[in-house]
Backbone as ProteinMPNN parsed JSONL, in Angstrom:
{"seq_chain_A": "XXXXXXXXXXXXXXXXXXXXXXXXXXXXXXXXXXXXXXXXXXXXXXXXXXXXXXXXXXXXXXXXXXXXXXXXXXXXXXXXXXXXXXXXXXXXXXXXXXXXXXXXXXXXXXXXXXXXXXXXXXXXXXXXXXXXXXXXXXXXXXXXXXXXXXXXXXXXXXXXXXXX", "coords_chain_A": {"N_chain_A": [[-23.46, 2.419, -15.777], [-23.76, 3.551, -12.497], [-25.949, 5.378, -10.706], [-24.589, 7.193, -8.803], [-21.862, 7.14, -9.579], [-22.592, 9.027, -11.957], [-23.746, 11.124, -11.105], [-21.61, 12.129, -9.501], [-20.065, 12.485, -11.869], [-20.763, 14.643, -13.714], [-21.312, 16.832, -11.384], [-18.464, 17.147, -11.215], [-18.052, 18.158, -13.92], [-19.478, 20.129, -14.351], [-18.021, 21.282, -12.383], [-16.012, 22.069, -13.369], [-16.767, 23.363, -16.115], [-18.438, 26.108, -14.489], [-15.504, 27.423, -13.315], [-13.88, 27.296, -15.815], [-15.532, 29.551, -16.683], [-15.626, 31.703, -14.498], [-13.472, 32.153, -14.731], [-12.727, 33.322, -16.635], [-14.491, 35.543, -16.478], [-13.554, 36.647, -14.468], [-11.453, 37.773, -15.641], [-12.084, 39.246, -18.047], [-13.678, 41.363, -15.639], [-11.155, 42.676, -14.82], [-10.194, 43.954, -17.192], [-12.433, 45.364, -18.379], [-12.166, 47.216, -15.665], [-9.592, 48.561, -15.352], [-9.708, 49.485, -17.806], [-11.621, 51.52, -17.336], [-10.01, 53.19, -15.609], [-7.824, 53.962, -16.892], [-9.535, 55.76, -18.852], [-10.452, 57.414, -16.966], [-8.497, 58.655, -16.108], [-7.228, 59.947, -18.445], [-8.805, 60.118, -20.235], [-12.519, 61.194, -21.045], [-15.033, 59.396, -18.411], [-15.81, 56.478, -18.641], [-19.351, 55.691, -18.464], [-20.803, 53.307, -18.158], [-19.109, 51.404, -17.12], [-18.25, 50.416, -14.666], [-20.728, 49.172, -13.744], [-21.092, 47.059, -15.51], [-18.591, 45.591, -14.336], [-19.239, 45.24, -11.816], [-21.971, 43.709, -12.091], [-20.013, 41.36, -13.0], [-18.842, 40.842, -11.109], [-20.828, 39.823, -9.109], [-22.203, 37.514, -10.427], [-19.669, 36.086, -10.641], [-18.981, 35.274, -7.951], [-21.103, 33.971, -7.078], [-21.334, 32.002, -8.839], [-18.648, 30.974, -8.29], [-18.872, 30.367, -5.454], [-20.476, 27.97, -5.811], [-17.895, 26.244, -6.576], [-16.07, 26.865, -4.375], [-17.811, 25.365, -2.667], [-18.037, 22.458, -3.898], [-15.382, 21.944, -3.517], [-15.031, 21.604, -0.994], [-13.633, 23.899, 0.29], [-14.854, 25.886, 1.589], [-15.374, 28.066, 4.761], [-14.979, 26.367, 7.944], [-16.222, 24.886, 11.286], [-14.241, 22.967, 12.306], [-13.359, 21.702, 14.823], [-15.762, 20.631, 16.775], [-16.526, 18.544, 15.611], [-13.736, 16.889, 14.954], [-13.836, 16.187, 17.879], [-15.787, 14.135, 17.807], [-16.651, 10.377, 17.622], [-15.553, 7.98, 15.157], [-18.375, 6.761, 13.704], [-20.075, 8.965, 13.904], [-19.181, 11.054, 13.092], [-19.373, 10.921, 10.243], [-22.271, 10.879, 10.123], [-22.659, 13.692, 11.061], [-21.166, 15.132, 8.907], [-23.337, 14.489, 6.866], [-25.233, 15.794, 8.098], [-25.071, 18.236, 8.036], [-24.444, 18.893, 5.146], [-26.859, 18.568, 4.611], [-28.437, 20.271, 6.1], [-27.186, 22.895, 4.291], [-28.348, 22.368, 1.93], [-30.661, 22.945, 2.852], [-30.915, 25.51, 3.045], [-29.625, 26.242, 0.492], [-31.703, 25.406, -1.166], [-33.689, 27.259, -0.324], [-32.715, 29.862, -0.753], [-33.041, 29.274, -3.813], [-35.626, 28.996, -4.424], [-36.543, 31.592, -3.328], [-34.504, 32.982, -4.947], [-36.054, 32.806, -7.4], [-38.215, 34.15, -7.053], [-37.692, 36.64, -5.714], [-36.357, 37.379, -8.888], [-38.507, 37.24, -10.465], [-40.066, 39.348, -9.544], [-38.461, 41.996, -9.687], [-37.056, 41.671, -12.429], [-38.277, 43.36, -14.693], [-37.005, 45.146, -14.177], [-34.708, 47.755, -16.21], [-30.869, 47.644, -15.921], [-29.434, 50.959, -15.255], [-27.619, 51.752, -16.696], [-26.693, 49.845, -18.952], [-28.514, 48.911, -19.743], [-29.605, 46.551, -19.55], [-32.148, 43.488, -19.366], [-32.942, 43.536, -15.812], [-33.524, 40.659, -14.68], [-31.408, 39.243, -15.776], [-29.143, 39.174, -14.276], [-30.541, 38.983, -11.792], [-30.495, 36.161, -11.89], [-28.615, 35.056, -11.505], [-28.491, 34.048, -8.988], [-30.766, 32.152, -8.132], [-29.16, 30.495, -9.732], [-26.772, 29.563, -9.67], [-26.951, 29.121, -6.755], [-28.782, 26.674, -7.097], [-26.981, 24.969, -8.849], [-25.081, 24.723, -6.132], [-26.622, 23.146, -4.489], [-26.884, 20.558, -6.204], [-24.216, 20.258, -5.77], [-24.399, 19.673, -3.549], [-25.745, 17.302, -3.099], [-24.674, 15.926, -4.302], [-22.185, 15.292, -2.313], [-23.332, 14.311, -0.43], [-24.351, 11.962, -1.674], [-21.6, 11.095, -1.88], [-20.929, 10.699, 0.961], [-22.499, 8.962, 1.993], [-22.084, 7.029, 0.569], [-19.563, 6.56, -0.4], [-16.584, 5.796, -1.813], [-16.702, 2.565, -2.492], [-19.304, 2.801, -3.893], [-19.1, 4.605, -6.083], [-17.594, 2.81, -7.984], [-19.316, 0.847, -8.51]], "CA_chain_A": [[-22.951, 3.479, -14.916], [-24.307, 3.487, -11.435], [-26.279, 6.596, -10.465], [-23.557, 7.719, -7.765], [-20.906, 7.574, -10.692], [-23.198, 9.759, -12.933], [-23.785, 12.38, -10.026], [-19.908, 12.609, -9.602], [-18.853, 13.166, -13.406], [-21.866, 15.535, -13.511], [-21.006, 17.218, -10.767], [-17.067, 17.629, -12.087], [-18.072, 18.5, -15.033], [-20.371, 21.616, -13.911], [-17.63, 22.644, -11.479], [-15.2, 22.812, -14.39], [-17.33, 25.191, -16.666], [-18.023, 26.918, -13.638], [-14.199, 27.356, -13.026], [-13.806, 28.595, -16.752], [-16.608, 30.993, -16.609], [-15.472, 32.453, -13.495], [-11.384, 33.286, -14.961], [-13.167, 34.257, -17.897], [-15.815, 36.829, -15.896], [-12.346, 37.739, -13.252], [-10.511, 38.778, -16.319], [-13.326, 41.048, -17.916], [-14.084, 42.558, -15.075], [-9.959, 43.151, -14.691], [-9.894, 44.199, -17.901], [-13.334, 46.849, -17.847], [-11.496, 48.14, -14.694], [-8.753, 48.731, -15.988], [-10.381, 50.542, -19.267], [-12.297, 52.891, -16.782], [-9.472, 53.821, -14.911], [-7.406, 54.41, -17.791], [-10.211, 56.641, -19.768], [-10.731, 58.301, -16.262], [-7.295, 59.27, -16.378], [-6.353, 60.284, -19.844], [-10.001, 60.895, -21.286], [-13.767, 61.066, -20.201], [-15.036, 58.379, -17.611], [-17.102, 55.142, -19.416], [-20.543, 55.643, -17.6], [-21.516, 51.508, -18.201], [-18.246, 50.235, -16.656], [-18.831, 50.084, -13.028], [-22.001, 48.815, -13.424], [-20.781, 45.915, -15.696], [-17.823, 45.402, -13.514], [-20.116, 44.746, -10.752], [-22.292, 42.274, -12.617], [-19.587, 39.935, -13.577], [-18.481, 40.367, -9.524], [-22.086, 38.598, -8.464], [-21.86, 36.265, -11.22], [-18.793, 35.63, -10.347], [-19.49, 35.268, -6.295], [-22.137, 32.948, -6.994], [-20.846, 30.777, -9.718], [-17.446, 30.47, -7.59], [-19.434, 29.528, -4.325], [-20.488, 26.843, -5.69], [-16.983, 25.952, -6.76], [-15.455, 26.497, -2.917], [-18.633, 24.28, -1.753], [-17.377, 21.334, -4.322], [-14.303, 21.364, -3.247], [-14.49, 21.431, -0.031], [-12.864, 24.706, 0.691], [-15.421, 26.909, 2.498], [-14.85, 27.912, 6.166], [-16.081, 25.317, 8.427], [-15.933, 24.377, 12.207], [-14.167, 21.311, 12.71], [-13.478, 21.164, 16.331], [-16.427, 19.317, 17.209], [-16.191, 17.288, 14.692], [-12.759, 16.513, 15.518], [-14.089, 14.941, 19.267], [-17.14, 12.753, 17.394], [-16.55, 9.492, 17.369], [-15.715, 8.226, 13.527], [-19.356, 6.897, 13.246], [-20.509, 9.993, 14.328], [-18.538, 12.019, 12.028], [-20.158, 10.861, 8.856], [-23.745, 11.277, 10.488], [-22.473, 15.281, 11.229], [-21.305, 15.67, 7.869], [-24.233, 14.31, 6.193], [-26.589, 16.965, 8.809], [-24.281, 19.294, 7.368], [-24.421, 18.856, 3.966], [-28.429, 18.323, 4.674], [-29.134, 21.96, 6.175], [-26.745, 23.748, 3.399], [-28.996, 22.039, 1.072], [-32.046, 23.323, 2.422], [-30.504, 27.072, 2.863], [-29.714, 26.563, -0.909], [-33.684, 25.575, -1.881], [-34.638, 28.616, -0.191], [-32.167, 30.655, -1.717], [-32.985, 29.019, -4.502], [-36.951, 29.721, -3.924], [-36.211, 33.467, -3.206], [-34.423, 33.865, -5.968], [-36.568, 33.042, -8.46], [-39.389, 35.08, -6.737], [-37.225, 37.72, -6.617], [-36.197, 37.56, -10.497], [-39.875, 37.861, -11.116], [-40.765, 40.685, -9.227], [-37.654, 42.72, -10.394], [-37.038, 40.888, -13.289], [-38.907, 44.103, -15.486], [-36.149, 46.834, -14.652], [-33.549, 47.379, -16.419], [-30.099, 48.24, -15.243], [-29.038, 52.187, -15.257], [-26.501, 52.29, -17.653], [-26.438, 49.222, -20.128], [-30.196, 49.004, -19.926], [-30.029, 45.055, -19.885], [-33.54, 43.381, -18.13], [-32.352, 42.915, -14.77], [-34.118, 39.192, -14.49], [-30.261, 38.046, -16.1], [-28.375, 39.432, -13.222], [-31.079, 38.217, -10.491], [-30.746, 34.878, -12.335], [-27.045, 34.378, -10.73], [-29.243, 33.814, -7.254], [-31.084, 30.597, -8.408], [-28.129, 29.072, -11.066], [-25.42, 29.492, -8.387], [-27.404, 28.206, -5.65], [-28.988, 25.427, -8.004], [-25.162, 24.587, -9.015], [-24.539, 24.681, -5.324], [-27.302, 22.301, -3.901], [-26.221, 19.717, -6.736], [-23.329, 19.494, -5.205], [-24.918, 19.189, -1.912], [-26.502, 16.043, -3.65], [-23.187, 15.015, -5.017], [-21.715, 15.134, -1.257], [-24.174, 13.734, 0.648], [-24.098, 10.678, -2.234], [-20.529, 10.582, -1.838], [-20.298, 10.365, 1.837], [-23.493, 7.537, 2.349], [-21.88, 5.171, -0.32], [-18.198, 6.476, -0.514], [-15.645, 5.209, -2.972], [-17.465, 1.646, -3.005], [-20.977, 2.956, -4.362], [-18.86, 5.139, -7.218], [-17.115, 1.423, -8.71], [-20.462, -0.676, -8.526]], "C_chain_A": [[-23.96, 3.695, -13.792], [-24.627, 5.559, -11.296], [-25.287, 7.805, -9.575], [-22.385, 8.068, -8.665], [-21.284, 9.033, -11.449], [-23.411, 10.835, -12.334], [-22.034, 12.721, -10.136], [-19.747, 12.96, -10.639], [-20.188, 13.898, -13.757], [-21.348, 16.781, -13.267], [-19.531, 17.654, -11.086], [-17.4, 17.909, -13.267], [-18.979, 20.239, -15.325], [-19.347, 22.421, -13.426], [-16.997, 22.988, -12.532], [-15.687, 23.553, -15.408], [-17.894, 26.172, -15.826], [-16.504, 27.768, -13.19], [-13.778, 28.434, -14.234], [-14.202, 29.605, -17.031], [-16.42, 31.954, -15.934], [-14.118, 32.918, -13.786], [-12.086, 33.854, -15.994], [-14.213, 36.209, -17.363], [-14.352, 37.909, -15.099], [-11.874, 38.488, -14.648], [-11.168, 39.861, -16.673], [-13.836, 42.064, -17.125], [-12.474, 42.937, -14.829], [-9.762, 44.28, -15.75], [-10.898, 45.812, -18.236], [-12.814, 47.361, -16.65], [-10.681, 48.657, -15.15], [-8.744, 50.1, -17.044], [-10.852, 51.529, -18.671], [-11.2, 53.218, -16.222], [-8.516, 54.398, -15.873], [-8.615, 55.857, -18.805], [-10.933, 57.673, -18.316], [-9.885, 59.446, -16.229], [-6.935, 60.565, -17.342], [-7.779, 60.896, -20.397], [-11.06, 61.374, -20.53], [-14.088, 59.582, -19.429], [-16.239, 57.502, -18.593], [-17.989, 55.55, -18.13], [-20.721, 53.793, -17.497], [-20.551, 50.812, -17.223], [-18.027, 49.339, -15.518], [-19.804, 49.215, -13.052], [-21.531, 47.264, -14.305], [-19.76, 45.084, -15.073], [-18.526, 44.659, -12.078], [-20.933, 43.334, -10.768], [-21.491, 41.068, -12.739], [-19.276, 39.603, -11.988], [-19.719, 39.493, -8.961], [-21.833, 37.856, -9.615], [-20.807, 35.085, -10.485], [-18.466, 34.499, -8.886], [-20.411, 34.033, -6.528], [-21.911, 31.637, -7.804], [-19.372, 30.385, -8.677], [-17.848, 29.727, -6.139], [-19.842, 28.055, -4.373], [-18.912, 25.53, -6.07], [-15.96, 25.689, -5.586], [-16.453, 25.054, -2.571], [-18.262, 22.95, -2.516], [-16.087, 21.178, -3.672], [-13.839, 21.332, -1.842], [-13.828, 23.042, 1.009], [-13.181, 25.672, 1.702], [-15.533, 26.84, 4.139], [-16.209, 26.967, 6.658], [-15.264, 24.968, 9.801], [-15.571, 23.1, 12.194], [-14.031, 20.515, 13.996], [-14.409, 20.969, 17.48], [-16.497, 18.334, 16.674], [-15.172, 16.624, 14.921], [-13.131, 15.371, 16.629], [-15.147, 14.23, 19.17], [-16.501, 11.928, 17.435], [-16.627, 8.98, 15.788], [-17.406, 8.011, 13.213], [-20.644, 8.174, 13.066], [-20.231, 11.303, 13.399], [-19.014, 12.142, 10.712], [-21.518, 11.24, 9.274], [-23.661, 12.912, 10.58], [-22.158, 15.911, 9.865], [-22.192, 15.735, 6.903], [-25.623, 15.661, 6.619], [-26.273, 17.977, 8.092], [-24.641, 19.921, 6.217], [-26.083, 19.276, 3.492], [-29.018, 19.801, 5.014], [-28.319, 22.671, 4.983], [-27.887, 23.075, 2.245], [-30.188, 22.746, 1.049], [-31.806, 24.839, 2.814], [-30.444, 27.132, 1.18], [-31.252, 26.668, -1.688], [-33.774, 26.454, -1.349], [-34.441, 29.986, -0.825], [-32.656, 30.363, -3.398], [-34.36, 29.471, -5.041], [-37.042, 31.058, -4.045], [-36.033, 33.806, -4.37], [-34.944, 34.061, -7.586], [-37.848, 34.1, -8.155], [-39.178, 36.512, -6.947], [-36.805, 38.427, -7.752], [-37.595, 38.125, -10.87], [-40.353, 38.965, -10.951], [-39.725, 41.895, -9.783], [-37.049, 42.748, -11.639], [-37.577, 41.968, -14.493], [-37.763, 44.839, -15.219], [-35.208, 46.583, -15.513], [-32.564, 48.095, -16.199], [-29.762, 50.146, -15.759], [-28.587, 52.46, -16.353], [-26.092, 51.393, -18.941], [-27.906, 48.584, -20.751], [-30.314, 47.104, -20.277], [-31.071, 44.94, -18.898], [-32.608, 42.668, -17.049], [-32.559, 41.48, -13.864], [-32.746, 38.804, -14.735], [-29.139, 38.504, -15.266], [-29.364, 38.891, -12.026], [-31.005, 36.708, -10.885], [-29.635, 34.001, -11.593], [-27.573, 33.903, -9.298], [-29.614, 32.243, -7.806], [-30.274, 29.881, -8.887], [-27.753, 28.972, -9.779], [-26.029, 28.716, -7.376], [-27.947, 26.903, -6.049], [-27.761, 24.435, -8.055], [-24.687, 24.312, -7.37], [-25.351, 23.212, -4.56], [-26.951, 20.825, -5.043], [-24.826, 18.963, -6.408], [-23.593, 19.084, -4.129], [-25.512, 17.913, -2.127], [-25.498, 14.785, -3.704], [-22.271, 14.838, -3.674], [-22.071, 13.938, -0.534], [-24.351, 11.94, -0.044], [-22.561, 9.863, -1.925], [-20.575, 10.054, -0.235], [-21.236, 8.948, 2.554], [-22.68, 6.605, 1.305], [-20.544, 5.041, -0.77], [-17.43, 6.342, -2.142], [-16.256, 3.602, -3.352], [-18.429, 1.635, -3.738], [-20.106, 3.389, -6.148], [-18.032, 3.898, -8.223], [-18.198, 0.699, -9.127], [-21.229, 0.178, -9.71]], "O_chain_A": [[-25.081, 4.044, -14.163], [-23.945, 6.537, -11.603], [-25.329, 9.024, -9.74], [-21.901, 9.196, -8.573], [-20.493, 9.973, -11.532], [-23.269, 11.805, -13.078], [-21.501, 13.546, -10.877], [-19.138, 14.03, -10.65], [-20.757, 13.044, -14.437], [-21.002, 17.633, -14.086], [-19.5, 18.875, -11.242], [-16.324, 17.8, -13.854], [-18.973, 21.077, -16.227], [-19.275, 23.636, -13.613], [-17.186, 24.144, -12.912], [-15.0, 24.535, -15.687], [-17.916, 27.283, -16.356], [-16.667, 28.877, -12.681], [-13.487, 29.626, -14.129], [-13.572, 30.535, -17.534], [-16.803, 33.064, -16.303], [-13.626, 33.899, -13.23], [-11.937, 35.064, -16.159], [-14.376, 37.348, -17.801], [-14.143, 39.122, -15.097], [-11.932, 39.716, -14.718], [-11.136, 40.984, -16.169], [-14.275, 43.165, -17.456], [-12.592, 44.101, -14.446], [-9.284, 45.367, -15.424], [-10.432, 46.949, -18.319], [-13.256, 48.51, -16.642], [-11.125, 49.716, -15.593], [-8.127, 51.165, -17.079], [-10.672, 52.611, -19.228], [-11.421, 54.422, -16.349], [-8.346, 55.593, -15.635], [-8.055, 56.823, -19.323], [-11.784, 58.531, -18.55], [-10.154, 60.646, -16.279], [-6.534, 61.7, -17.084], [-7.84, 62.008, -20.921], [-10.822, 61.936, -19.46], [-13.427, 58.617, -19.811], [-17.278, 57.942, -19.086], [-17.512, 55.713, -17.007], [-20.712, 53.294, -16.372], [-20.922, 49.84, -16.566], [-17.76, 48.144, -15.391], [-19.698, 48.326, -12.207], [-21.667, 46.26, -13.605], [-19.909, 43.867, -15.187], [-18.159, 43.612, -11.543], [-20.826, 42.336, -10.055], [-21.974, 39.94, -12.64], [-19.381, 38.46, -11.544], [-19.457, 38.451, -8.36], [-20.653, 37.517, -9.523], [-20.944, 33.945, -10.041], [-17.937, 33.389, -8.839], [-20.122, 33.042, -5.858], [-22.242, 30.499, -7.47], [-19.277, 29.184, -8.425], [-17.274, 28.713, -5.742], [-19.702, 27.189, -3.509], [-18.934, 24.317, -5.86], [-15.184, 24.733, -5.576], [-15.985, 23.951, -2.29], [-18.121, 22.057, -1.68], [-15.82, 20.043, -3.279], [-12.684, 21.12, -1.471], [-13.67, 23.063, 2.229], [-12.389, 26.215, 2.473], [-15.74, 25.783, 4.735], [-17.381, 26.791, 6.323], [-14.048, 24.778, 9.777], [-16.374, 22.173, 12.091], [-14.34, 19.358, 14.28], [-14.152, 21.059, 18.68], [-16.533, 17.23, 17.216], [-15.47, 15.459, 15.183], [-12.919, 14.162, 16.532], [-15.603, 13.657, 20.16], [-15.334, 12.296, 17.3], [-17.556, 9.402, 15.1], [-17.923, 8.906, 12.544], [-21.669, 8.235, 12.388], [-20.961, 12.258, 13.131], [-19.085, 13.207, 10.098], [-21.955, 12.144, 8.563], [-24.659, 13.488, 10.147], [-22.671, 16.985, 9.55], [-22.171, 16.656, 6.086], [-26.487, 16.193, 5.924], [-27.134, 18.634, 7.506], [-25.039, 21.081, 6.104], [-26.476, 19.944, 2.536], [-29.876, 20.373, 4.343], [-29.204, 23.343, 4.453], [-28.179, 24.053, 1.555], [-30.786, 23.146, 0.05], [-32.887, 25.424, 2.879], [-31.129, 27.965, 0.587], [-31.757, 27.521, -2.418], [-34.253, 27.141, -2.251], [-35.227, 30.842, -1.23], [-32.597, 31.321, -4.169], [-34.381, 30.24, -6.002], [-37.683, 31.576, -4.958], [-36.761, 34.563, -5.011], [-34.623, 34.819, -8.501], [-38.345, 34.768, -9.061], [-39.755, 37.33, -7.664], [-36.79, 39.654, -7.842], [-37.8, 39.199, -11.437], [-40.955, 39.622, -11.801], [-40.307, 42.808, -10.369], [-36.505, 43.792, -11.999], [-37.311, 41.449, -15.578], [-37.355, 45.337, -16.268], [-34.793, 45.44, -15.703], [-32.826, 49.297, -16.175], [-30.018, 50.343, -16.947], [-29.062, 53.361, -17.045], [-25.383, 51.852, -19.837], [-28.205, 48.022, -21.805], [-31.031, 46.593, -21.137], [-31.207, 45.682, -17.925], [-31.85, 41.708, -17.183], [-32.029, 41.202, -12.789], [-32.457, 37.887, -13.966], [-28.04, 38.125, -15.67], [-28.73, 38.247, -11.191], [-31.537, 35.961, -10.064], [-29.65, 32.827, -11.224], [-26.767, 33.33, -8.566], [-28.786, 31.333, -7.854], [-30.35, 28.668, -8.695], [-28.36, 28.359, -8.901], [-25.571, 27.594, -7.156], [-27.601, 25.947, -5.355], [-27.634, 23.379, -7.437], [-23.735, 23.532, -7.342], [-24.641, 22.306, -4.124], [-26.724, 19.846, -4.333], [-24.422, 17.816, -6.597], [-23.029, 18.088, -3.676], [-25.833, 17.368, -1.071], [-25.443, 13.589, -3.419], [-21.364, 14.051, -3.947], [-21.427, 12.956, -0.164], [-24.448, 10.938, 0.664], [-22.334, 8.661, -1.787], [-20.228, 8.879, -0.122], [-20.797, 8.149, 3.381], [-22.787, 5.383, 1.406], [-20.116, 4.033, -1.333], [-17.787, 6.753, -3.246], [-16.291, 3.366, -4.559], [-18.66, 0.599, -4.363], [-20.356, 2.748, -7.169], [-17.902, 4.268, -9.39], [-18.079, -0.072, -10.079], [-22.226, -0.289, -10.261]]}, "name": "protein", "num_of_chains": 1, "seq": "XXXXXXXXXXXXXXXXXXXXXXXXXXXXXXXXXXXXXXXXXXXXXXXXXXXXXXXXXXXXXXXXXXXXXXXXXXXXXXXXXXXXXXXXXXXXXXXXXXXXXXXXXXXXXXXXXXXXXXXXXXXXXXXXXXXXXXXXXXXXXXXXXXXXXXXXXXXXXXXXXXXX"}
């Protein structure tokens, strides 16, 4: 199995427990919404719910980003790209692919710096250490620059490199 293969089914294989993690996180936080607005209603208000509601939303945000950036989906100028010339077009997507990569290491950088330094509190209301909510900064962006790996392989060696 050629290294370019092994990056691709890698790479699909991350986004798809990414994918499950993220209907699994939408529903819970559907579902803790839900529960607070109902026991706002009818009973006393859950103090924790918001606040876990929130958590699974960055989780969520960050594990799904890297899920738009696999697939392609996230907004993107194409009309210069459009009037490149084709050889030109792969050299722009590769620059491309090449600065989101190094926005992700820095994010990626940051956010472990920032885990550390905040990384002691813990949240308000469910009192978890807040290091496993700053942690969604480095995975997600980690998860995201992998694919930036898994791009930038695909578009230097194509569909020929992933057969050999």
């Amino acid at each position: 199995m050629s290294v370019i293969t092994f990056f691709r089914k890698l790479s699909d294989a991350i986004n798809k427990v990414c994918l499950t993690i993220c209907v699994a996180l939408l529903g819970a936080m559907v579902v803790t919404t839900s529960v607070q607005i109902i026991c706002r209603v009818f009973f006393t208000a859950i103090s924790w719910s918001e606040e876990l509601a929130r958590y699974f939303l960055i989780w969520t945000s960050l594990l799904g980003a890297g899920c738009v950036y696999k697939s392609g989906s996230n907004i993107a100028v194409l009309f210069v790209q459009g009037l490149l010339p084709q050889g030109l077009k792969k050299f722009a997507k590769i620059l491309v692919h090449i600065l989101c990569g190094f926005f992700f290491a820095l994010a990626i950088y940051h956010g472990i710096r920032y885990m550390g330094m905040m990384g002691i509190q813990k949240s308000a209301s469910l009192h978890i250490p807040m290091k496993f909510m700053y942690l969604a900064i480095p995975l997600g962006c980690g998860i995201m620059e992998f694919h930036v790996i898994d791009a930038i392989l695909g578009e230097i060696f194509g569909k020929e490199g992933e057969e050999s």
